[in-house]
C-alpha positions as CSV (number, residue, x, y, z in Angstrom):
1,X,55.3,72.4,98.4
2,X,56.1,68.9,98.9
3,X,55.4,66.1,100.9
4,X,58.1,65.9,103.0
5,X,58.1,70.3,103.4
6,X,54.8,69.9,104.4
7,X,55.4,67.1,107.1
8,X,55.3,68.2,110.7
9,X,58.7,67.3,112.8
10,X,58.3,64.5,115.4
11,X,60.7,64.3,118.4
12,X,61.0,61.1,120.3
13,X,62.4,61.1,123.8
14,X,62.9,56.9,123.9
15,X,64.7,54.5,121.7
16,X,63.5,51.1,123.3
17,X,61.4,48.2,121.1
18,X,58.2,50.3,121.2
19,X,60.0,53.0,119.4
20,X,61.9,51.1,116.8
21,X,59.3,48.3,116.6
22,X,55.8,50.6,116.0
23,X,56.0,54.6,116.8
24,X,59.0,54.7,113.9
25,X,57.0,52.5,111.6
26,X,53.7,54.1,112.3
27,X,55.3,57.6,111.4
28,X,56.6,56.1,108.1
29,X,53.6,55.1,107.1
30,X,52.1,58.6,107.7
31,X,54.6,60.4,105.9
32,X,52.7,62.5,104.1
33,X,51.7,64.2,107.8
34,X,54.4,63.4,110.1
35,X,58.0,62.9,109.6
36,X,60.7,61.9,112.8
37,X,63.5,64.5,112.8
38,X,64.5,63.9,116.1
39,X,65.7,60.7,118.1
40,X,67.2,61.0,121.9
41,X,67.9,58.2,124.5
42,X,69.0,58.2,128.2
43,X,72.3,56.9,127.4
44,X,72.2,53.8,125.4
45,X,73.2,55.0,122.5
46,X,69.5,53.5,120.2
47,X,69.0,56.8,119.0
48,X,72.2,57.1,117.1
49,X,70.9,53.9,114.9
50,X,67.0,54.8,114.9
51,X,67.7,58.6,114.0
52,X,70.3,57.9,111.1
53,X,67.3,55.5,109.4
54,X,65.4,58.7,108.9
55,X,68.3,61.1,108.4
56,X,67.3,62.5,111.6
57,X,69.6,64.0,114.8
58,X,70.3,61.9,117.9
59,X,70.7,63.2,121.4
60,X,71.0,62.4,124.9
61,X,67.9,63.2,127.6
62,X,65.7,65.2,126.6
63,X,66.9,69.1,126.5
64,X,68.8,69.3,123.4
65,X,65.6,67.7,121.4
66,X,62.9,70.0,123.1
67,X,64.9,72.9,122.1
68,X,65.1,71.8,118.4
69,X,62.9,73.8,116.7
70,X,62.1,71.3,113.9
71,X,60.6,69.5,116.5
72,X,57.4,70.5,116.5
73,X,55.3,67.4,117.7
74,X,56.8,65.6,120.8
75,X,56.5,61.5,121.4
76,X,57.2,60.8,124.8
77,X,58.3,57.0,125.0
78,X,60.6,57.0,127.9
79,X,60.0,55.4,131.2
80,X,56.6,56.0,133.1
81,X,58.2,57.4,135.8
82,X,59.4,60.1,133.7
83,X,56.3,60.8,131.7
84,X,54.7,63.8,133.4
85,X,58.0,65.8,134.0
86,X,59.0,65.3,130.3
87,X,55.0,66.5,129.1
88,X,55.7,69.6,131.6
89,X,58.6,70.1,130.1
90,X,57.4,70.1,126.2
91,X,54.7,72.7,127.1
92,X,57.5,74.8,128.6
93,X,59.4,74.4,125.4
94,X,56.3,75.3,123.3
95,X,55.9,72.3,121.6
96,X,52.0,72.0,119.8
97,X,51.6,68.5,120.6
98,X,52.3,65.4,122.7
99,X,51.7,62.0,122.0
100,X,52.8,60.4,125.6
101,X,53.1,57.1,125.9
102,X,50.7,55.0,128.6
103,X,50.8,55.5,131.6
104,X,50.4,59.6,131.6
105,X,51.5,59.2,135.1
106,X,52.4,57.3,138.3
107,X,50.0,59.9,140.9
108,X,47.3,61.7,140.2
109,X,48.9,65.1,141.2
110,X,51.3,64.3,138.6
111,X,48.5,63.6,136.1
112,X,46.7,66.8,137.2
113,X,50.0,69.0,136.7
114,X,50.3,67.7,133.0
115,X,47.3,67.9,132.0
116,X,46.4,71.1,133.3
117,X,49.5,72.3,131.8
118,X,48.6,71.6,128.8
119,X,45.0,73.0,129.0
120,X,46.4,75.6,129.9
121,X,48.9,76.2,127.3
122,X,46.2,75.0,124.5
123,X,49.3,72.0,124.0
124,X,47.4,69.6,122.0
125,X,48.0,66.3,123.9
126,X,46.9,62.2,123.2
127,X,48.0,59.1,125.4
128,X,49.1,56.3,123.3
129,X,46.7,53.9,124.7
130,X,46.4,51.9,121.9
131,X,43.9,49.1,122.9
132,X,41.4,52.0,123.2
133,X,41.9,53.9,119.4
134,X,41.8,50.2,118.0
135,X,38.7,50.5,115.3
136,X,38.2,47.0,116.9
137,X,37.0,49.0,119.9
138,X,34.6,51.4,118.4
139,X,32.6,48.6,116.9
140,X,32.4,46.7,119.7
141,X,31.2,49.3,122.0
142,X,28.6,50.3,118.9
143,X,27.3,46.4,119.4
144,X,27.1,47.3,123.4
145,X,25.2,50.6,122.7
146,X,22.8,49.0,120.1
147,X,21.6,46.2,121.9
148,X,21.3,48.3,124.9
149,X,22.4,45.4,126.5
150,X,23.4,45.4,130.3
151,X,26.8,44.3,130.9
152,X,27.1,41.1,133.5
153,X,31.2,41.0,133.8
154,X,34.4,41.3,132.5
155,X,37.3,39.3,132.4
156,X,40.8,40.3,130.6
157,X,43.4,38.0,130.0
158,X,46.6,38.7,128.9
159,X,49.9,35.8,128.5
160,X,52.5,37.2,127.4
161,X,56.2,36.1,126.4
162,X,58.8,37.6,128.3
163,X,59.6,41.3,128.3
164,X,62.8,43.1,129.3
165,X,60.9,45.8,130.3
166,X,58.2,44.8,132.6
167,X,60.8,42.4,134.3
168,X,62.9,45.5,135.0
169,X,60.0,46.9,136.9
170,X,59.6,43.6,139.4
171,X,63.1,44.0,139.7
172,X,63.6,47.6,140.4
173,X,60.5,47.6,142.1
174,X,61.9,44.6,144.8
175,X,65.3,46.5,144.8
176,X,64.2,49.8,145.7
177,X,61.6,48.6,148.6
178,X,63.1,45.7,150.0
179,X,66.7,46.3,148.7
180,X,66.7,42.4,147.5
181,X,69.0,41.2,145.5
182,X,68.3,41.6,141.5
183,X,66.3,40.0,140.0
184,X,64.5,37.9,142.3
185,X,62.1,40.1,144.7
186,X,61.0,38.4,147.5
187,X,57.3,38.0,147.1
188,X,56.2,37.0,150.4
189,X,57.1,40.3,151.6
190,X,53.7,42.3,151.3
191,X,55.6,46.0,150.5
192,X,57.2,44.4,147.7
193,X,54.7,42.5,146.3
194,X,51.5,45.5,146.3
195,X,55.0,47.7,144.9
196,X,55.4,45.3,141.8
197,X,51.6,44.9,141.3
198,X,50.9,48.4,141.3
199,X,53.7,49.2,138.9
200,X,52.4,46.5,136.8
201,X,49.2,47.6,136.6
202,X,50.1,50.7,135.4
203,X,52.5,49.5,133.2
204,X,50.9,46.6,131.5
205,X,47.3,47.1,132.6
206,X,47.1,50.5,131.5
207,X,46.5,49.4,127.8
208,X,43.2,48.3,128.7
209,X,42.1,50.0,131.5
210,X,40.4,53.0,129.0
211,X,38.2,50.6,127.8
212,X,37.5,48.8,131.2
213,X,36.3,52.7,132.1
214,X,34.2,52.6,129.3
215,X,32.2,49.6,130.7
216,X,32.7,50.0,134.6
217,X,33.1,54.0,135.1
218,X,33.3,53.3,139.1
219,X,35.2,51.3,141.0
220,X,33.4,50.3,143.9
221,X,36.0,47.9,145.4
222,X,39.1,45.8,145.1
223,X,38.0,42.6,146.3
224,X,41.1,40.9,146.0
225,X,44.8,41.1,144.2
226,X,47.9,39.3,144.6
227,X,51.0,39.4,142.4
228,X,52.0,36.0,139.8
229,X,55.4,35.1,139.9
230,X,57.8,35.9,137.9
231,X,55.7,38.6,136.6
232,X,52.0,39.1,136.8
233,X,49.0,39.5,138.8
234,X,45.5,38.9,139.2
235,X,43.1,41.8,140.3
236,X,39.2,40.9,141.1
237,X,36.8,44.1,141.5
238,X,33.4,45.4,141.6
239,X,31.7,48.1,140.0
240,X,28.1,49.1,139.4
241,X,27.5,45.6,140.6
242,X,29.6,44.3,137.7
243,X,32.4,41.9,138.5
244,X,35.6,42.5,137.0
245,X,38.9,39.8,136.9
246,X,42.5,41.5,135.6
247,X,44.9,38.6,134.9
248,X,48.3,38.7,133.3
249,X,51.4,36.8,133.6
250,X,54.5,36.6,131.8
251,X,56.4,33.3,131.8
252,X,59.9,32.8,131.2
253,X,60.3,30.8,127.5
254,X,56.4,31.7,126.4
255,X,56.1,31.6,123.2
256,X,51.9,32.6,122.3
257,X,50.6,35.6,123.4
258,X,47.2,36.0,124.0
259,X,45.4,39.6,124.9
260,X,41.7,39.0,125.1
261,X,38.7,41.0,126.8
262,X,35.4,39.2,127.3
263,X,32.4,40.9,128.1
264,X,29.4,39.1,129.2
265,X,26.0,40.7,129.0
266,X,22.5,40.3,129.1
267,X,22.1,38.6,126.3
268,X,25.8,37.8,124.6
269,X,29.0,37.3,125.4
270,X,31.6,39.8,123.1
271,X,35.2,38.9,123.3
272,X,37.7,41.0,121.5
273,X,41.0,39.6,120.9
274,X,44.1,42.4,120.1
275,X,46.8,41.4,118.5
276,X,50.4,40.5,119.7
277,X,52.4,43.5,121.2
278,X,55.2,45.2,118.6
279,X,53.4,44.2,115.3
280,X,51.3,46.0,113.1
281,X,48.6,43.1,112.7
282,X,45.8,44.8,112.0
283,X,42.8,45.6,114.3
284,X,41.7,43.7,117.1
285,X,39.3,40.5,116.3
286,X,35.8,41.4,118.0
287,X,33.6,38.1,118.1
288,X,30.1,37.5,119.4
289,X,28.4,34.7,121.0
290,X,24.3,35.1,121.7
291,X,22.5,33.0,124.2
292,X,21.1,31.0,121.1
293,X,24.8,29.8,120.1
294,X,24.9,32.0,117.0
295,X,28.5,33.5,116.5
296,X,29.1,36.4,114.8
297,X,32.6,37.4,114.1
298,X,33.0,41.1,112.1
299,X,36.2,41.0,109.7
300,X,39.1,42.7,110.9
301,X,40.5,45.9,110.0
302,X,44.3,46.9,108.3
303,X,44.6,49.7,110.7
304,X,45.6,49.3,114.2
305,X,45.6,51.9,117.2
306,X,49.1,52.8,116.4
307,X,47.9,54.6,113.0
308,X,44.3,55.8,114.8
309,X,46.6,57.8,117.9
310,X,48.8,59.4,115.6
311,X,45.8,60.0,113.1
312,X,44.4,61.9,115.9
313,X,47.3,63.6,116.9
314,X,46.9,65.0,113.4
315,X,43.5,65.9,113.9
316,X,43.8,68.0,117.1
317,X,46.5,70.0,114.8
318,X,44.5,70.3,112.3
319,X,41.5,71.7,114.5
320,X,39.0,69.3,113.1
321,X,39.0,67.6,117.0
322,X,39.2,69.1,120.1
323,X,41.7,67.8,123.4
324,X,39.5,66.1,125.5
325,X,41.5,67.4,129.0
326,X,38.8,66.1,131.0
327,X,38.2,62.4,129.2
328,X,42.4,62.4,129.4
329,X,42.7,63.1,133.1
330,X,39.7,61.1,134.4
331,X,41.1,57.9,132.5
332,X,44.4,58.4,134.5
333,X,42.9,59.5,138.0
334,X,40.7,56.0,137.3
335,X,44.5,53.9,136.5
336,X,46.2,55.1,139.6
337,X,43.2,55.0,141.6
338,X,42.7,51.1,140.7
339,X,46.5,50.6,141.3
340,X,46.9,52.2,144.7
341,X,43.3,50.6,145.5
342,X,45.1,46.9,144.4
343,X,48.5,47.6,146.2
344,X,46.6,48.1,149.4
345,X,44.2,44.4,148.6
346,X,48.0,42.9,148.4
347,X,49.3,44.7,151.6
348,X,46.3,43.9,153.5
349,X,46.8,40.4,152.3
350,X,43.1,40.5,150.6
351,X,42.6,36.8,148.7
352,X,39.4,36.0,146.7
């Protein structure tokens, strides 16, 4: 049989950057395992361009893809607002696998339904949080685990150049609340503000919030949060006594992007740089400092979290891992808890 016989069928509901840019790519590359047969957009007329690259059929929404039976692994790369109906609606169409993009959800009882849908349909199913399948991220929390070192804080960073996407969300977020004019929300208004900040958080703090779980499994409180114009915030909490700052702003005409969690602990201080969104740059840089002023910086891997999530797409097919329902859901009731939590610290008016 060859390769490309033996290659199980990818749909992708979404045609935007990430699609083109590193899901696309990232199946290429894997094309001995996956191949894209299927490309559909909400209108715009991407998946006409993407699909012909790969010989594959275009569509429109989402229904004539499900019912393609070539298709037998579903991306879901729309909107996050449209994540959990479009996972419901994959199980229904008896699909063996979803890779859904980050966030799984905008509520938790729109998490729940998914995932328990899927459980319950044995649907094999990974969220494309990438930051947290980065290799980068294994070895740094082996250097945590090894030390047995206590962790002190955590501060994440991100700048970022402007992106169309996340600057539709301030907008449509100031339109539908405050019905302002587009695309200047008026961020003195507390609704609109804790709107945009909680739909930034879970659409640009999501990538890291898997790993923040990983250091700070309970959020105590939201001490303070505000939004950054023109898009950004800054989100300051506690947990397990540990003090945690979320920053990220994107400025009109930036040009370096820098995506950076530092961990201080008891006896170091690990940062772990990833690499610029929409490349495939290899693995995240991991570098540590100890309290003698020795720095150790371990060498950077060719794969990124992009190959790793559909890697373990793979291996959930295969058998040779198991769907971590629980792991899946409690990452997701841990992002919208942290959103609502900061949306209220912006309404209240909460400042550090």
């Amino acid at each position: 049989m060859s390769e490309e016989a033996m290659a199980t069928g990818v749909g992708i509901i979404g045609a935007g950057p990430g699609v083109a840019a590193l899901h696309m790519p990232t199946v290429a590359r894997l094309a001995d395992r996956f191949a894209v047969v299927h490309v559909s957009d909400g209108g715009s007329g991407r998946a006409d361009v993407l699909a012909a690259r790969v010989g594959g059929v275009a569509s429109r929404g989402h229904e004539e893809l499900l019912a393609d039976p070539r298709v037998e692994v579903v991306a879901i790369c729309s909107p996050p607002d449209a994540h959990a109906a479009q996972v419901l609606a994959a199980v229904r169409a008896g699909k063996r696998a979803i890779l859904c993009e980050k966030p799984l959800a905008l509520t938790l009882e729109d998490a729940e339904a998914a995932v328990e849908a899927c459980r319950d349909a044995g649907t094999a199913l990974v969220v494309g949080t990438n930051h947290h399948f980065d290799p980068a991220w294994g070895r740094a929390k082996h250097h945590l685990t090894a030390l047995g070192s206590r962790v002190r804080s955590v501060v994440v960073t991100v700048a970022l150049p402007p992106n169309g996407r996340y600057h539709d969300v301030v907008s449509e977020g100031a339109a539908d609340l405050a019905s302002a004019p587009r695309p200047r929300p008026d961020w003195s208004d507390p609704a609109v503000a804790a709107a945009i900040v909680r739909q930034l958080v879970l659409g640009l703090g999501i990538h890291d919030l898997p790993l923040l779980r990983d250091l700070v499994p309970h959020v105590d409180e939201v001490v303070y949060a505000r939004g950054i114009p023109p898009v950004g915030y800054a989100v300051g909490l506690i947990g397990g006594g540990v003090p945690v700052q979320l920053n990220a702003v994107m400025l009109p005409g930036g040009d370096d992007t820098l995506w950076r969690m530092e961990v201080t602990t008891s006896v170091d201080t690990l940062d772990v740089t990833f690499p610029p969104p929409f490349v495939h740059a290899g693995s995240a840089a991991v570098r540590v400092r100890s309290e003698d002023g020795r720095v150790t910086e371990y060498p950077r891997e060719g794969g990124d979290g992009y190959v790793a999530e559909w890697r373990a797409v793979g291996a959930l097919l295969d058998g040779t891992e198991t769907v971590e329902y629980d792991e899946i859901l409690a990452d997701a009731r841990y992002a919208v808890d942290l959103a609502d939590a900061a949306a209220e610290a912006v309404r209240e008016g909460a400042v550090a």
